[in-house]
C-alpha positions as CSV (number, residue, x, y, z in Angstrom):
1,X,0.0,0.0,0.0
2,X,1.1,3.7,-1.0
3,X,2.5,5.3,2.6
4,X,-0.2,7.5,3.3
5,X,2.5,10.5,3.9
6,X,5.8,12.0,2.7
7,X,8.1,14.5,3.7
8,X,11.8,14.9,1.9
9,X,14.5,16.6,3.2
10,X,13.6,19.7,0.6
11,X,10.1,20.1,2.4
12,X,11.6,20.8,5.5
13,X,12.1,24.2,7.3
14,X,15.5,25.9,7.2
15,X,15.1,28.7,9.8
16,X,16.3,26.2,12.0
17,X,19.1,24.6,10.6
18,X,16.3,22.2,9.2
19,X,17.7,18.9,8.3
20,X,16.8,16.0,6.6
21,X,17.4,12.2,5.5
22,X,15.8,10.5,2.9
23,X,14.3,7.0,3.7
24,X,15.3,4.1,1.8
25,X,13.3,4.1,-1.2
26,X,10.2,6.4,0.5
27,X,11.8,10.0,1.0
28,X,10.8,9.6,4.7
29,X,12.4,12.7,6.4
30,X,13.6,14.0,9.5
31,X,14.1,17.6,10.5
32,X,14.3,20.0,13.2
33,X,12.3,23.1,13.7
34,X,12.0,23.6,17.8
35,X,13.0,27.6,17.5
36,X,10.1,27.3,14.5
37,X,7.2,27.3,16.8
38,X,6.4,23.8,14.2
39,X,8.5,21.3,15.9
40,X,7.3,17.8,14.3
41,X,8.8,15.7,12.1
42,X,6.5,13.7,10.3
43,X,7.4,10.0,9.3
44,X,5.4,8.6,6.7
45,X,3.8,4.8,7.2
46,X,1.3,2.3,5.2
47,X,-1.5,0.0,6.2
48,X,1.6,-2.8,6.4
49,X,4.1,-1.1,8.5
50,X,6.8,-3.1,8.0
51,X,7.6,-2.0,4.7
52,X,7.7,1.6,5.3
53,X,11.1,2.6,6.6
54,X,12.3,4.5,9.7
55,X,9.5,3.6,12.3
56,X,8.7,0.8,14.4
57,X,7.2,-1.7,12.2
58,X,4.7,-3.5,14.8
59,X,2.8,-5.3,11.5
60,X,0.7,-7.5,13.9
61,X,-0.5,-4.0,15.1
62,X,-2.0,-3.1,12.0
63,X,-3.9,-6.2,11.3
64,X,-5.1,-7.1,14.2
65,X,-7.5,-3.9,14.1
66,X,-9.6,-6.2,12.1
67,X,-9.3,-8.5,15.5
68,X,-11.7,-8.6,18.3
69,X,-9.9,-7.0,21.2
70,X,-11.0,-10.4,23.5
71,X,-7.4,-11.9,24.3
72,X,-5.7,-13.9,26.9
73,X,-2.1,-12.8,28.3
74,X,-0.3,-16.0,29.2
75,X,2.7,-15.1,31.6
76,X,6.1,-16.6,30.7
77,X,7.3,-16.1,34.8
78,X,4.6,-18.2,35.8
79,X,5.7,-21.1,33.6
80,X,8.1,-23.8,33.9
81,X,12.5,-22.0,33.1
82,X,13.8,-25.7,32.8
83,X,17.3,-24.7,33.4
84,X,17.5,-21.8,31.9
85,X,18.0,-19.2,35.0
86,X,21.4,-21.3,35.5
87,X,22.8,-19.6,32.5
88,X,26.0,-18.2,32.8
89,X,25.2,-14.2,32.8
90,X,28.5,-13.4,31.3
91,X,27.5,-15.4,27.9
92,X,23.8,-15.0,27.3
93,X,21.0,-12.5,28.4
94,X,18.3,-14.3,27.6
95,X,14.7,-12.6,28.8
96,X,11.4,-15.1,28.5
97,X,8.4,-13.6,26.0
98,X,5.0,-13.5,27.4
99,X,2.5,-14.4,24.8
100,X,-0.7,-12.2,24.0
101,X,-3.6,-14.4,21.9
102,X,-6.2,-12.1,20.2
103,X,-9.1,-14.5,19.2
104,X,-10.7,-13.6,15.3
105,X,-14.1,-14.4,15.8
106,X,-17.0,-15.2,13.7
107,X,-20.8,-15.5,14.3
108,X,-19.5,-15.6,17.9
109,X,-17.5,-18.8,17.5
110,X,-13.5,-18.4,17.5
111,X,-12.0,-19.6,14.3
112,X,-8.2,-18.4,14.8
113,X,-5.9,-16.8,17.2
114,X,-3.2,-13.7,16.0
115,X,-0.5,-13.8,18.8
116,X,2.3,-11.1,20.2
117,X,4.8,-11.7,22.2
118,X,6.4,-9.1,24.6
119,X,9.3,-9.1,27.7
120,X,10.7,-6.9,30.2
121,X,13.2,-4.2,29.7
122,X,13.9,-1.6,32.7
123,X,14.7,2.4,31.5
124,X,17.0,4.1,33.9
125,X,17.8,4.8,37.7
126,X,15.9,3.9,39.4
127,X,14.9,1.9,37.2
128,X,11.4,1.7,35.5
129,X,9.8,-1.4,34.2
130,X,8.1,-1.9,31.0
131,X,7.1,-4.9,28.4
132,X,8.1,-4.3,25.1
133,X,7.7,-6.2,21.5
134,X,11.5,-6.6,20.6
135,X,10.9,-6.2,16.6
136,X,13.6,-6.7,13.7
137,X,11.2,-5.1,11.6
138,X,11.4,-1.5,13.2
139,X,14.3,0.6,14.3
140,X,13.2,2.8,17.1
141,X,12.5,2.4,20.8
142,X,9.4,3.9,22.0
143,X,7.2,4.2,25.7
144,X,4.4,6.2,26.6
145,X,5.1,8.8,28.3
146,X,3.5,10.4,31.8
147,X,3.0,13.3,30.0
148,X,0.1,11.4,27.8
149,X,-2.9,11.4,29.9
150,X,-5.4,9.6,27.3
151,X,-7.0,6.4,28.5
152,X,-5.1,4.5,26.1
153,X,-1.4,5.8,27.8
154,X,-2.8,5.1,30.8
155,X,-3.9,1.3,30.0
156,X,0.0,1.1,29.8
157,X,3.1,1.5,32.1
158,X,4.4,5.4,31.4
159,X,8.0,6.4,31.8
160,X,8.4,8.6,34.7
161,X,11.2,11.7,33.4
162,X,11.2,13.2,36.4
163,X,12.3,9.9,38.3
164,X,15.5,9.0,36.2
165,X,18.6,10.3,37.4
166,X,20.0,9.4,33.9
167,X,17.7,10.9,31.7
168,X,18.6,13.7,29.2
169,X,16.2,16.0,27.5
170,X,17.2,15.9,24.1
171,X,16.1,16.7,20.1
172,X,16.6,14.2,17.5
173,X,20.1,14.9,16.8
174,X,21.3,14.6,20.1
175,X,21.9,18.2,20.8
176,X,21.1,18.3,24.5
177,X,18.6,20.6,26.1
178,X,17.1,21.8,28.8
179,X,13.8,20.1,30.2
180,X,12.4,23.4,29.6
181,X,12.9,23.8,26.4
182,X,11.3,23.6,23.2
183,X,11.6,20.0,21.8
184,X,11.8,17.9,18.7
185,X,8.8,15.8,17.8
186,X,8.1,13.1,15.8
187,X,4.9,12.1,14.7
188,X,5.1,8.2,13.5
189,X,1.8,7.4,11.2
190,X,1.0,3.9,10.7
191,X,-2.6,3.2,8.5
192,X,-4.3,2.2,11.6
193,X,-2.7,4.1,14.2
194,X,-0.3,7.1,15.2
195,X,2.1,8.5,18.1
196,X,3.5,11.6,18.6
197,X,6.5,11.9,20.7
198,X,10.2,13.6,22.1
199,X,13.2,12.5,22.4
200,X,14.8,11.6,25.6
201,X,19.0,10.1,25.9
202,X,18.2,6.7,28.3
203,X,20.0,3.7,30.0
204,X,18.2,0.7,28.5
205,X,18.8,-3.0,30.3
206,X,17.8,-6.1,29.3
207,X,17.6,-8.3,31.9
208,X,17.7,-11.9,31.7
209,X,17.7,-15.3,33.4
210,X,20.0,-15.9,36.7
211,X,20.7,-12.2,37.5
212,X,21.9,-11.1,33.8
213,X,21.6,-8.1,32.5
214,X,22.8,-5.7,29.3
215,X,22.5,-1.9,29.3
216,X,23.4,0.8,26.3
217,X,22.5,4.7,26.4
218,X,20.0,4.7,23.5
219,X,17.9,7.6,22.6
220,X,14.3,7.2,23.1
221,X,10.6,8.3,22.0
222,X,8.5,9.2,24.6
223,X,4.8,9.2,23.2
224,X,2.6,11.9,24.3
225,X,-0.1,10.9,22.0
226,X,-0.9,7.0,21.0
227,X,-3.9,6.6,19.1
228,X,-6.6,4.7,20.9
229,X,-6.4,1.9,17.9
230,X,-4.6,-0.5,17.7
231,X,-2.5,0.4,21.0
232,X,-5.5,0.2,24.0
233,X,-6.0,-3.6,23.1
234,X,-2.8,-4.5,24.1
235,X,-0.5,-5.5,26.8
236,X,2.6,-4.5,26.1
237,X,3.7,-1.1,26.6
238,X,6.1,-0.2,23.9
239,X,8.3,-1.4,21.2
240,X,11.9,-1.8,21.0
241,X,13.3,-2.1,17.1
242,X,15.6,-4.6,16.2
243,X,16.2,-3.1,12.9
244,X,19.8,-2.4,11.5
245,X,21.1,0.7,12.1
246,X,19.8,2.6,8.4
247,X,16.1,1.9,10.1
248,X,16.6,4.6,12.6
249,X,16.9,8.3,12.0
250,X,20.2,8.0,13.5
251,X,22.6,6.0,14.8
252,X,21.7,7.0,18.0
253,X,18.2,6.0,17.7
254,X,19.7,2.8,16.8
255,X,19.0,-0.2,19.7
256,X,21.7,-2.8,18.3
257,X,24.1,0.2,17.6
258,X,24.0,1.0,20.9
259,X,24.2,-2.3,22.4
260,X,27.2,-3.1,20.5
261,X,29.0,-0.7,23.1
262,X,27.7,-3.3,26.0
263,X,30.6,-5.0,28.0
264,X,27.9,-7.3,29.3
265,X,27.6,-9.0,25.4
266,X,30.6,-11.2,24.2
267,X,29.0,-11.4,20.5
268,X,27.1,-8.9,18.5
269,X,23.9,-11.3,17.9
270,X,20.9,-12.1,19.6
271,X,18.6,-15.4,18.8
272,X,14.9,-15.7,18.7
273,X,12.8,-18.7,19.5
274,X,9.0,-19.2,19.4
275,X,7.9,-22.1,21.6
276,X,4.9,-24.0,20.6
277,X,3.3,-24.7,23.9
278,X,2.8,-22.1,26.4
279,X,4.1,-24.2,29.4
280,X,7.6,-23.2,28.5
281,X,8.1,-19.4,27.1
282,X,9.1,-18.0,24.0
283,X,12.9,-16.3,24.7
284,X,15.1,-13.5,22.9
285,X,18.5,-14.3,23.5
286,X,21.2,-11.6,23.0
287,X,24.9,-11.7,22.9
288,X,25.0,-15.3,21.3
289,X,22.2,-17.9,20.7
290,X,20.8,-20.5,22.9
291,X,22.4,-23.5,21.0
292,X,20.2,-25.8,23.5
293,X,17.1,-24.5,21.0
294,X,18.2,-25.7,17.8
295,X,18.7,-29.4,16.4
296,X,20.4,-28.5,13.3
297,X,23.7,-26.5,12.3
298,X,23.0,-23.3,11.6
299,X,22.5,-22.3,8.1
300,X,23.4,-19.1,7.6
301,X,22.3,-16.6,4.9
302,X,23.5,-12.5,4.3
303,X,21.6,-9.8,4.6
304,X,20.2,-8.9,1.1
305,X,20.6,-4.7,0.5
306,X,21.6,-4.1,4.8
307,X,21.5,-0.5,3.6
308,X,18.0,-0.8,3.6
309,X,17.9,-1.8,7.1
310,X,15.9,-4.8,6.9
311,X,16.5,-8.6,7.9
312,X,16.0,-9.2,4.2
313,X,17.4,-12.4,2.8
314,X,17.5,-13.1,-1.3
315,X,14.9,-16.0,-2.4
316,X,16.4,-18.4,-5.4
317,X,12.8,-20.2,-5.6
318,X,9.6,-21.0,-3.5
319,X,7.5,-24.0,-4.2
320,X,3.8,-25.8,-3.6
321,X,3.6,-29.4,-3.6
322,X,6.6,-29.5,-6.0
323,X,5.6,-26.3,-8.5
324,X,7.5,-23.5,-8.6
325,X,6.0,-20.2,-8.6
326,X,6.3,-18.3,-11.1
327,X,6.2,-15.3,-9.3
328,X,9.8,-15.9,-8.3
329,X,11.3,-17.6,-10.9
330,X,13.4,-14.6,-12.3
331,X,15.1,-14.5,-8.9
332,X,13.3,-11.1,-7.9
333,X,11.5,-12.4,-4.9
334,X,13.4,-11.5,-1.3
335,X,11.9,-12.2,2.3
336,X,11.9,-10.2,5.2
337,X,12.9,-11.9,8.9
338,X,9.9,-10.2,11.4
339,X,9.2,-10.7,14.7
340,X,6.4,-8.5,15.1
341,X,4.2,-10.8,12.4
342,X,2.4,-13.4,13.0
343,X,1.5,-14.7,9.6
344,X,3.1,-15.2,6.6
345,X,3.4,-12.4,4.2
346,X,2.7,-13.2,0.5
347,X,3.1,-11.0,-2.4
348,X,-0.8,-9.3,-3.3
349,X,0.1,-11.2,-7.4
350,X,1.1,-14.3,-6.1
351,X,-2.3,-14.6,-3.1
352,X,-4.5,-15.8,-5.5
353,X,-2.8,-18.5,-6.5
354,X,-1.2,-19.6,-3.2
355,X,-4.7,-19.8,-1.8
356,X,-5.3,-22.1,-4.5
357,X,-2.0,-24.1,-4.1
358,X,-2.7,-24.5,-0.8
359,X,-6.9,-25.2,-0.8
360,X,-8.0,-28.9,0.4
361,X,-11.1,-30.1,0.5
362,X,-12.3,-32.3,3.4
363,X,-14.0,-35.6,2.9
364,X,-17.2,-35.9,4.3
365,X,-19.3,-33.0,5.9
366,X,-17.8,-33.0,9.7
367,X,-19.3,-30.3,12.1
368,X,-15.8,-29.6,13.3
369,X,-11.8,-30.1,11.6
370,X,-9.0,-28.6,13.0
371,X,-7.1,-27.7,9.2
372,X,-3.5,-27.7,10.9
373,X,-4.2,-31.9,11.3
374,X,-5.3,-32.4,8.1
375,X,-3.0,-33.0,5.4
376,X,-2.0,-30.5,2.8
377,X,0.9,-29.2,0.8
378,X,4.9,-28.6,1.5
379,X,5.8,-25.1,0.8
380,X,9.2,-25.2,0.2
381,X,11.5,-21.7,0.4
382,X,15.0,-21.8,-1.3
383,X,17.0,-19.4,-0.3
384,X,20.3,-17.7,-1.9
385,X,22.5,-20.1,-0.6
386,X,20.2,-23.6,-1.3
387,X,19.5,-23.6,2.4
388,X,15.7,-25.1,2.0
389,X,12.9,-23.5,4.5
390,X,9.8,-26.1,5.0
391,X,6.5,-25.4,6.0
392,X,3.5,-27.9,6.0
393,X,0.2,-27.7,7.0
394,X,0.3,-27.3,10.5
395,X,2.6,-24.5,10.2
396,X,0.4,-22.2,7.7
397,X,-2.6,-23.3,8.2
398,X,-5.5,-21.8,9.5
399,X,-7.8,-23.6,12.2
400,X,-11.0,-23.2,11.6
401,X,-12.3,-24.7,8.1
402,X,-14.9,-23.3,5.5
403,X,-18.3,-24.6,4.8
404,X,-19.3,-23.6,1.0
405,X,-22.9,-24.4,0.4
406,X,-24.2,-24.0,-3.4
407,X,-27.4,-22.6,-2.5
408,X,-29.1,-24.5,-6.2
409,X,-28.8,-27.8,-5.0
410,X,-28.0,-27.4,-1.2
411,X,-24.8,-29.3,-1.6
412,X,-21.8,-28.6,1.0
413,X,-18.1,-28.9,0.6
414,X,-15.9,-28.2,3.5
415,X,-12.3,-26.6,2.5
416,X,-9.0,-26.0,4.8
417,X,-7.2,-22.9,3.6
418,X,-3.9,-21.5,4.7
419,X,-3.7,-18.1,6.5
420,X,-1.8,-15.6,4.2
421,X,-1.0,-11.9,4.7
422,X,-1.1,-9.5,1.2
423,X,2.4,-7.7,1.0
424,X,1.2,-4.5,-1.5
425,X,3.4,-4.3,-4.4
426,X,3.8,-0.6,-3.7
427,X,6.3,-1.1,-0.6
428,X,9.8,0.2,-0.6
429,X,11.1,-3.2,-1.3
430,X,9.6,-3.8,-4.2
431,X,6.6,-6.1,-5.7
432,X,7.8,-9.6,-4.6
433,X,8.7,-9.0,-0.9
434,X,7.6,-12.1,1.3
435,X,7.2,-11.8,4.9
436,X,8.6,-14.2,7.5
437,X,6.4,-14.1,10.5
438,X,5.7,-15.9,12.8
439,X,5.2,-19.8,11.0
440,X,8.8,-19.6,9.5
441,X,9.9,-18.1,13.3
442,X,8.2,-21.0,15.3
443,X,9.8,-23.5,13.1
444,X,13.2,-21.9,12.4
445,X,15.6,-20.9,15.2
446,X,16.7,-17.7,14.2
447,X,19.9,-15.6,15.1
448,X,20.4,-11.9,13.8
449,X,24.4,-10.8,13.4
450,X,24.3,-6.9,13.3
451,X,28.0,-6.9,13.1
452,X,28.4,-8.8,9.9
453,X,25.5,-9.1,8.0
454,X,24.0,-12.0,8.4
455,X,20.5,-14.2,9.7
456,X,21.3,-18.5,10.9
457,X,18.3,-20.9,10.3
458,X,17.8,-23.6,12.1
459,X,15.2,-26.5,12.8
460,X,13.7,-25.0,16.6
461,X,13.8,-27.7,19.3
462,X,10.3,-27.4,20.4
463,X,9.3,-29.2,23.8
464,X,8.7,-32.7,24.0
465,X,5.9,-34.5,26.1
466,X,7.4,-34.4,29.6
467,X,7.7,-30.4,29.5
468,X,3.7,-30.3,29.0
469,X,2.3,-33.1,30.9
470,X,2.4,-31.4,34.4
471,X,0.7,-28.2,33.2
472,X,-1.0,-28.8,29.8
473,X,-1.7,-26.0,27.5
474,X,-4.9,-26.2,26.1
475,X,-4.6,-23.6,22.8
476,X,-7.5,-21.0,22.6
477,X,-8.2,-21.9,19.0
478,X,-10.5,-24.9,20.3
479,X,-8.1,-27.8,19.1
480,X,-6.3,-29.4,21.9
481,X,-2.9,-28.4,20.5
482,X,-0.8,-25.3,21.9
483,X,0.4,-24.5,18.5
484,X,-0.9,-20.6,17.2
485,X,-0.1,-21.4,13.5
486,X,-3.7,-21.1,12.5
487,X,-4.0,-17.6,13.0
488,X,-5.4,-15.5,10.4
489,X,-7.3,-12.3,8.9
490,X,-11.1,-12.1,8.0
491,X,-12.8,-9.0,7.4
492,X,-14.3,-6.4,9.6
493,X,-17.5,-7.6,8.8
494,X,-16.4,-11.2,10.3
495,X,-15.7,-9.9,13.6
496,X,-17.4,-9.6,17.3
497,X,-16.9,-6.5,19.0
498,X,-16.6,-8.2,22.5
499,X,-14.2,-6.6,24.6
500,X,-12.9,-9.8,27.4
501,X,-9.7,-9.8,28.9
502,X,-7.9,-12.8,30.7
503,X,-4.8,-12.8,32.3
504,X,-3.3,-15.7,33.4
505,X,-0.6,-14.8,36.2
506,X,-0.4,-17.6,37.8
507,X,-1.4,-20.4,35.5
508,X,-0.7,-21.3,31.8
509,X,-3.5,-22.6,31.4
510,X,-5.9,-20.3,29.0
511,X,-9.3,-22.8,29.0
512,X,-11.1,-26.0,29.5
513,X,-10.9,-28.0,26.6
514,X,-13.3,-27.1,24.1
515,X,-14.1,-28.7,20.5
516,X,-12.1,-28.1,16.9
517,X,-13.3,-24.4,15.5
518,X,-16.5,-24.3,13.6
519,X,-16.3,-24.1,9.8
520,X,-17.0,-20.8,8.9
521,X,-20.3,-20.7,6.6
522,X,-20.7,-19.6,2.9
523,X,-23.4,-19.5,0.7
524,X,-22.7,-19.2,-3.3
């Protein structure tokens, strides 16, 4: 989708020593104008954040506005560490994800779950706690601030200026200045959702399992505004980008720059892992990888075009049960490592057809299927250097089936369907960018090497049977299994407005068993 704003570095004042940076590929600018009375920078963004540069990316919030805001909150310090707090501080800081389900509902009846997953980071001294969605696809760090008084700032945890001994006012270039003062803003637009914000020099830490911690000066945007939608419906309380550093509007901006300067981190890379069960939490791991979470060697692939600022890796070829698509087949197609997405995203020319590729019709007419047990398609991902991704049907699809009744001669056909994301042609990176969220993250380890350029694959170790018989997860979705790969988007029109939370302190537990989701019903 076209960004829905643009500013260059020519548009921007000058009475001020106005400056500016082009974005990559989307003249996103920057530029300072405090002695101008008009002190905000405007960043542009589309309805798929991800793809517009220099903002946090957040893509699971700009699709889960289509969600109902009912969601459980399952908390990864109430569930079993294994022996992870024995760690040795000095080589990992590893901090457990909780996990945030957001049910998409129709005709009352939940047919998929979207999911986030958030941890703790503390902001100065003393320090302040806050959850945060750590995010390759964005490149700033941002909180609410105490000075937004809105109900949806004050849903959320609110940084505290006046409590931080090591807090420093400052504008976007670092210039320090008085809390009095007039300040830089910047006013970050996404297509469902906006803050406005200024600029404070923080100490960020990171803490981890058994006592370890990581801290860096980063600069930091304090909203004053967030925009009711999509931020109220959720948990966490801000973002941190794991971008490269040309995602940020400086290197200061920059988390992972920053963090390089860290005596606490022997290595300049951090791993992600995405459990499937919610008796033993999702992690972030950074200064190394957890090599206790991954069965096979890592596989490890360069950052296609880093100057963009993207995990982007190069895509030789992507099949469906053994057909190539055509869509990549003149070596065009790239992918984009995500955190903050829960599906897979697909190019907008190539949905169509994947849908198609990936359709399967049930036998029978039963009342209730859960698609992610019923057989279906490989979707096979070749990447630059012949490292082969796999996803099957319990990875893409989504949970809940679809009844089509032809309405002529009353006749019924249920279909499983995967759960795809349109990536708009329009983007920065092009017309054949691919998105991996969160079904390539569960399945693939994943560790992210600012330093020299480069993302490791690797098949995740996922609990066995003995980490989940004591305290069974029972997954929202209805089907017995923990696994969230059926998540999914259905329109506006699909969706109950029920507004339900759950949290789950003390238990990981979400519900009593229930049956498979319904089939959703259509008439042609």
């Amino acid at each position: 989708m076209v960004p829905v704003a643009k500013r260059k570095s020519s548009d921007l004042p000058s009475c001020a020593g106005g400056r500016g940076r082009a974005g990559a590929g989307a003249g996103a600018g920057v530029g300072r104008a405090g002695r101008c009375r008009t002190s905000t920078v405007a960043l542009s963004r589309n309805q798929l954040p991800l793809l517009s540069p220099k903002q946090p990316s957040l893509l699971l919030l700009a699709s889960t506005l289509w969600l109902s805001t009912r969601f459980s909150v399952v908390s990864a310090a109430a569930t079993p560490q294994e022996d992870l707090a024995n760690l040795d501080p000095g080589e990992l800081v590893t901090i457990p994800l909780d996990k945030q389900y957001v049910p998409v509902t129709r005709d009352g009846v939940t047919v998929a779950h979207k999911t986030a997953y958030f941890g703790k980071v503390m902001l100065g001294a003393p320090a302040q706690n806050f959850s945060v969605v750590f995010d390759t696809g964005s490149g700033h760090v941002f909180l609410p601030s105490s000075a937004c008084t809105s109900s949806t700032c004050q849903s959320h945890r609110r940084y505290e200026r006046s409590l931080s001994d090591t807090a420093q006012d400052i504008n976007y270039d670092g210039e320090v200045i008085d809390i009095d003062d007039e300040h830089d803003e910047v006013s970050i637009v996404y297509g469902t959702g906006e803050i406005l914000g200024q600029f404070v020099e923080e100490t960020v830490c990171l803490p981890g399992y058994g006592g370890s911690e990581a801290c860096s000066k980063v600069r930091v945007i304090l909203a004053s505004e967030m925009s009711e939608e999509p931020f109220r419906a959720f948990e966490f309380d801000g973002v941190i980008g794991l971008g490269l550093e040309p995602l940020a509007l400086q290197s200061g901006f920059s988390f992972l720059s920053m963090l390089a300067n860290s005596p606490s981190l022997t290595q300049a890379r951090f791993g992600y892992f995405l459990s499937n069960v919610d008796t033993v939490p999702s992690e972030i791991s950074f200064g190394g990888h957890d090599s206790r979470r991954v069965e096979t060697p890592l596989s490890w692939e360069p950052v296609h075009s880093p100057d963009m600022g993207y995990w982007q890796v190069k895509i030789r070829s992507i099949s469906v049960a053994g057909k190539e698509l055509e869509v990549c087949a003149d070596g065009g197609c790239t992918a984009i490592a995500d955190t903050g997405t829960s599906l897979l995203g697909v190019p907008r020319e190539a949905m169509r057809h994947m849908h198609v590729q990936l359709a399967r019709k049930v036998p029978g007419d039963p009342e209730r299927v859960d698609c992610r047990h019923f057989d279906g398609p490989q979707i096979v991902v070749e990447l630059s250097s012949g490292l082969q991704l796999k996803l099957g049907p319990e990875d893409y699809s989504r949970a809940a089936s679809m009844k089509v009744t032809q309405n002529s001669t009353g006749r019924s056909q249920v279909f499983c369907r995967a759960s795809l994301m349109p990536v708009e042609a329009g983007t920065p990176l092009g017309p054949k960018a691919w998105i991996f969220g969160e079904p390539v993250l569960r399945k693939y380890y994943t560790v992210y090497d600012w330093a020299l350029h480069k993302i490791g694959f690797g098949l995740a170790v996922q609990p066995n049977d003995e980490d989940t018989t004591s305290t069974a997860s029972v997954d929202p979705a209805g089907s017995g299994s923990s696994s969230s790969s059926g998540s999914g988007i259905v329109e506006p029109s699909d969706q109950s407005q029920q507004s339900l939370m759950r949290r789950h302190a003390s238990s990981s537990v979400l519900a009593t068993p229930e049956a498979p989701p319904a089939p959703a019903i259509v008439h042609i």
